[in-house]
N, C-alpha and C positions, 0 to 999 in steps of 0.2 A: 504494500500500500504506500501510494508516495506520502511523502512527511508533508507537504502542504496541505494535506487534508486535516493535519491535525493544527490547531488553534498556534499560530505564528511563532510565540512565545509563548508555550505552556509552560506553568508553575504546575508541575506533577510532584506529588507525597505519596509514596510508594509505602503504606502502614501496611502491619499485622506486629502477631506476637512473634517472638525471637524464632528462629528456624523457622518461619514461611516464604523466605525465598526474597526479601527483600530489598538487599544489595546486590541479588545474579537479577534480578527481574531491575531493578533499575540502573544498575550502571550497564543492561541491555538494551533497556527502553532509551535509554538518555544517548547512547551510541546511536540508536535508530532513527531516532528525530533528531539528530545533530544539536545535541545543547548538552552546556553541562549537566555532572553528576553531582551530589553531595553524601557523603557516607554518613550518614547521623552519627553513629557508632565513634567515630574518629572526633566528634565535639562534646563527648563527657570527660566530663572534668575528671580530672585523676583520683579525684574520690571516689567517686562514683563505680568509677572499673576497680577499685581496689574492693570496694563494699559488696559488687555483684560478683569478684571472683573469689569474693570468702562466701558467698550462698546466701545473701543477704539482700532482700529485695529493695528496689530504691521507693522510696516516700514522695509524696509532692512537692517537698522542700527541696531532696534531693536533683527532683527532673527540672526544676523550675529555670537553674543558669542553662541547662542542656538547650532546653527547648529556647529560651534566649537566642544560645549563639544558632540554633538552628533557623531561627525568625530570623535572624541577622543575616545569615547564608542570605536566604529566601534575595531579602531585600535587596540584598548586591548584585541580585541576579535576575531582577524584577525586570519583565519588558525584553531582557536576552533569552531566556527560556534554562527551566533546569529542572533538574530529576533529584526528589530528595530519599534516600531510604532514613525512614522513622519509625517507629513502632506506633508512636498518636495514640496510644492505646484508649484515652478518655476522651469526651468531647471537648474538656478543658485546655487539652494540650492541643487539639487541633485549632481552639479557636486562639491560641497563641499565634501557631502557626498566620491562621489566615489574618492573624492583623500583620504581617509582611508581606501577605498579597492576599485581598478577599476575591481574587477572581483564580485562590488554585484549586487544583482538581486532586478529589483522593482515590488512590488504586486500592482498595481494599485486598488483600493475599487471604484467600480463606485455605486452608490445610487440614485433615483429622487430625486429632492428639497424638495419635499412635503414630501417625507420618512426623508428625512436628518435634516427639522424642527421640525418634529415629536419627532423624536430622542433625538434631542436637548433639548425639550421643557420636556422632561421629565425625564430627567436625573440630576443629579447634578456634574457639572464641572465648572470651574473658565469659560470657555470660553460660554457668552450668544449667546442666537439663533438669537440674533440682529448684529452679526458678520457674520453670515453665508453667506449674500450677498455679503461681503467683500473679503469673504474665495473665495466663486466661481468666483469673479471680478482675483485676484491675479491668480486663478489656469492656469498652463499652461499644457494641458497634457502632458505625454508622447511620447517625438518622433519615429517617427519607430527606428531610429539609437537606442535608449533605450534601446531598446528589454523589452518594460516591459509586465509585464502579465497583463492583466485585467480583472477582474471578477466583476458582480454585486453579491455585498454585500446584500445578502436578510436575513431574518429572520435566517434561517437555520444554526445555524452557524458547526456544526459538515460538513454539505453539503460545505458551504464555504472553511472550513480546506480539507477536502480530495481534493475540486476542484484544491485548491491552490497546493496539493502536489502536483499533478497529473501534474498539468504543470510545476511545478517546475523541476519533475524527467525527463525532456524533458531539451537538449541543447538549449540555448539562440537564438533567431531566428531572422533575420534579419528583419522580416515584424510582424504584428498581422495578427492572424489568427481566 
């Protein structure tokens, strides 16, 4: 699908909980549409990764500078186009988010449990698979008002990228469909 179909400068937030595919589906998507990427992951404060890699779930006070410098990303990239992976996991932190841009779009990553411990268990990241009940406790989906997109995040990940364009290159819609 050519990338013109998709909104000129899209602000995309590529959310789910930890192993849903966040950083391979957006620093894909963000290669696909020619704009940057942004790694949420790489803007926690070093507290933060020290307190998730002792198995310790972050608080609101904790995520609060994260999602900061991650507004901040947002805003430097406003109008050039960019792909952010985030977890968003509450509606709080996304409406952080969209006060650095109220025109972005969220990719919502849906995965089973069993796929998402899997994931985890076999990967190497600061965040262990012993958070992941914590991640789903926190998560609040997406409201219809959102207009988020949501796709299950399977193996596939080129399938992922094209499904993700494919609705992206579609006006923001008031319901899921």
């Amino acid at each position: 699908m050519p990338t013109h179909l998709i909104q000129a400068s899209p602000t995309i937030v590529v959310m789910g909980v930890s192993g849903s595919g966040k950083s391979h589906v957006g620093a894909a998507l963000a290669r696909a549409c020619g704009v940057a990427f942004v790694e949420g992951d790489e803007l926690h404060p070093p507290a933060n990764i020290a307190k998730m890699s002792a198995g310790v779930p972050l608080d609101d006070t904790d995520r609060q500078p994260w999602l900061e410098a991650i507004a901040a990303a947002i805003a430097t990239h406003r109008g050039q186009g960019v792909v952010v992976a985030c977890s968003a996991l509450r509606r709080v932190y996304r409406d952080v988010l969209r006060g650095a841009d109220p025109a972005l779009r969220l990719l919502y990553l849906r995965v089973p449990r069993d796929e998402l411990a899997r994931r985890m268990r076999e990967r190497r990241h600061f965040m262990p698979p012993a958070l992941l009940d914590s991640q789903l406790a926190v998560l609040e989906e997406p409201a219809l008002d959102e207009q988020a997109i949501e796709l299950e995040a399977g193996a596939d990940l080129a399938a992922t990228v094209a499904s993700a364009r494919q609705a992206l290159s579609s006006p923001p819609r008031s319901a899921r469909g």
